[in-house]
Every structure is written in C-alpha cells, then in structure tokens.
C-alpha positions in Angstrom: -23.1 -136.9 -29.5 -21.9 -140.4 -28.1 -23.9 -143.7 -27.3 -22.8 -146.3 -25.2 -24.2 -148.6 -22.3 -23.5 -148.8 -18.7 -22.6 -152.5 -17.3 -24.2 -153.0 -13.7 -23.5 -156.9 -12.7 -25.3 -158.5 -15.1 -27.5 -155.3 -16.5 -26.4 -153.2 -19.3 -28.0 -149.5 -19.7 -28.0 -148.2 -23.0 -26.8 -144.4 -22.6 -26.5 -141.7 -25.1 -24.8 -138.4 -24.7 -26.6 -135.6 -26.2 -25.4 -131.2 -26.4 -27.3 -129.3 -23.7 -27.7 -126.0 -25.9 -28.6 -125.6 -29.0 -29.5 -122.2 -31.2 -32.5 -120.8 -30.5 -31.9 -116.8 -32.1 -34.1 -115.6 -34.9 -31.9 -115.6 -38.6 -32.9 -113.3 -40.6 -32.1 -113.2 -44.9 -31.9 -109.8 -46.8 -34.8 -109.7 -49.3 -36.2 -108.2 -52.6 -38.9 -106.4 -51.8 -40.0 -106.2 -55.2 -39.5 -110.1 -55.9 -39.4 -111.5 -52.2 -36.3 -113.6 -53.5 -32.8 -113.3 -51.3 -30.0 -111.1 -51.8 -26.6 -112.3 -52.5 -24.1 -110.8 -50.2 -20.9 -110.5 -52.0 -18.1 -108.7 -51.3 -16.6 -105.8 -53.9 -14.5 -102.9 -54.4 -15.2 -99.7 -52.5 -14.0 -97.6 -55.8 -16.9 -99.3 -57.8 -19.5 -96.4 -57.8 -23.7 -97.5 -57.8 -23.5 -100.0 -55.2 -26.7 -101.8 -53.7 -30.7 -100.6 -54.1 -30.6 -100.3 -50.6 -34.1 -98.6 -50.5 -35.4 -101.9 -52.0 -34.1 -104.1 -49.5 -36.0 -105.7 -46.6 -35.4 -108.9 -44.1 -37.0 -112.1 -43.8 -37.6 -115.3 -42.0 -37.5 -118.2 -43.7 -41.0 -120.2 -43.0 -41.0 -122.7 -45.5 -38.9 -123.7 -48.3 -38.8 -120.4 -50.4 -41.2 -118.6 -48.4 -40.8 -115.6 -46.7 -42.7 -113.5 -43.4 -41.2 -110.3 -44.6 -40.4 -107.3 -42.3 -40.0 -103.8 -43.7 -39.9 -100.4 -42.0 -42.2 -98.1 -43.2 -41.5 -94.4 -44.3 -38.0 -95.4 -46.0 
C-alpha cells in the first residue's frame, strides 16, 4: 500500500495506492466431530503405528470466533 499526493500548479491530490486482488477462496479447518474443536496438524513418524481417528474427523468454516458451520459426509 503507498499514499502520496499529486502536485497540479498550485493543487495537491491526495493519492493512495491500494492491491487489486485479494483472497477470496473458502479455508476450511479439520474438526472434532465429537467436540467441534480443531485438529492440530503435526507432523510424525510413519513407523509410529495408531495414527489419526480419521473416521471422527470433519471440516469447517470458521464463522465466528470459535464457531464452526461444520461439513461432514454422510455414510463414513
């Protein structure tokens, strides 16, 4: 972003500069569907056996704060 001013003679115009795109795609966070709170991703060690609950993971968008609209699909 820049600000400035354009000198005409005796007339100044105030100008500011501003980006043209911005991000407009849809995030989405992994989350508990038991507790609607977000999963950590971290990374481990492929020899660790167990790994993540998968079946009791489902995404969200963020609405508010700590609140979720929370998408699931069904039959898993």
């Amino acid at each position: 972003m820049w600000t400035g001013s354009l000198c005409l003679g005796l007339v100044s115009i105030p100008v500011r500069a501003v980006p043209m795109t911005r991000d407009r795609g849809v995030h989405f966070r992994m989350i508990h569907k038991v507790c609607n709170t977000t999963i950590k991703y971290c990374k481990v060690c492929l020899a660790r056996r167990g790994g993540p609950p998968w079946r009791r993971v489902a995404y969200g968008y963020r609405v508010d704060g700590n609140e979720y609209v929370v998408f699931d699909r069904q039959g898993r």
